[in-house]
N, C-alpha and C positions, 0 to 999 in steps of 0.2 A: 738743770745744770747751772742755774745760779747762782747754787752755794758754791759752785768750784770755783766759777770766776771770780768771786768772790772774798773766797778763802785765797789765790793766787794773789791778786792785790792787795790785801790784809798782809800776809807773808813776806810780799817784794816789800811794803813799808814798812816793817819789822825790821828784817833784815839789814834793810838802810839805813837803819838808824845806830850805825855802829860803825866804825873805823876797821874795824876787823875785817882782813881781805875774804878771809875765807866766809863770811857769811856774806859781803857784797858776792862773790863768787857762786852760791848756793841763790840768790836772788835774782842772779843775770840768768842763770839754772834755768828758774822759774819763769823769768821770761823769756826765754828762749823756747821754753815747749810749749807755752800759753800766748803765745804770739798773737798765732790767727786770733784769739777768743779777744785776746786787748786791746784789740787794732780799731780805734771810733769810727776811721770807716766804713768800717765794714755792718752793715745792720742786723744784716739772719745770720743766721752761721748753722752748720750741718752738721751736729756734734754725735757720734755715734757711740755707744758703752756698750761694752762687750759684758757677757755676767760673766761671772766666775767660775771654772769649770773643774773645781775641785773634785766636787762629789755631784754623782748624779741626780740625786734628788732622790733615789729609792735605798740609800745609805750604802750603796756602793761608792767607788773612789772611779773616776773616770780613768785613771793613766789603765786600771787592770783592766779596760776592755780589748 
């Protein structure tokens, strides 16, 4: 999960790097749902990824079960 954190702070100083509200807007975004993970307090952090439940894995579509 480090590339996320990662790519999150790369992004927010992207973003910031511009007058344009709407991308500070798109950056607050980004820290707003990546909070917990950017907080220095915080040491471990509990990060859960769901997979993707498109297709079941035997070329079926999960929604038709």
């Amino acid at each position: 999960m480090g590339h996320v954190h990662d790519w999150a702070v790369d992004r927010i100083h992207h973003l910031c790097e511009t007058d344009d509200t709407f991308m500070l807007d798109d950056a607050f975004a980004i820290q707003s749902e990546f909070s917990e993970w950017l907080d220095p307090r915080i040491e471990n952090h509990d990060i859960f990824s769901l997979e993707y439940m498109g297709d079941d894995g035997y070329g079926g579509d999960i929604k038709g079960l």
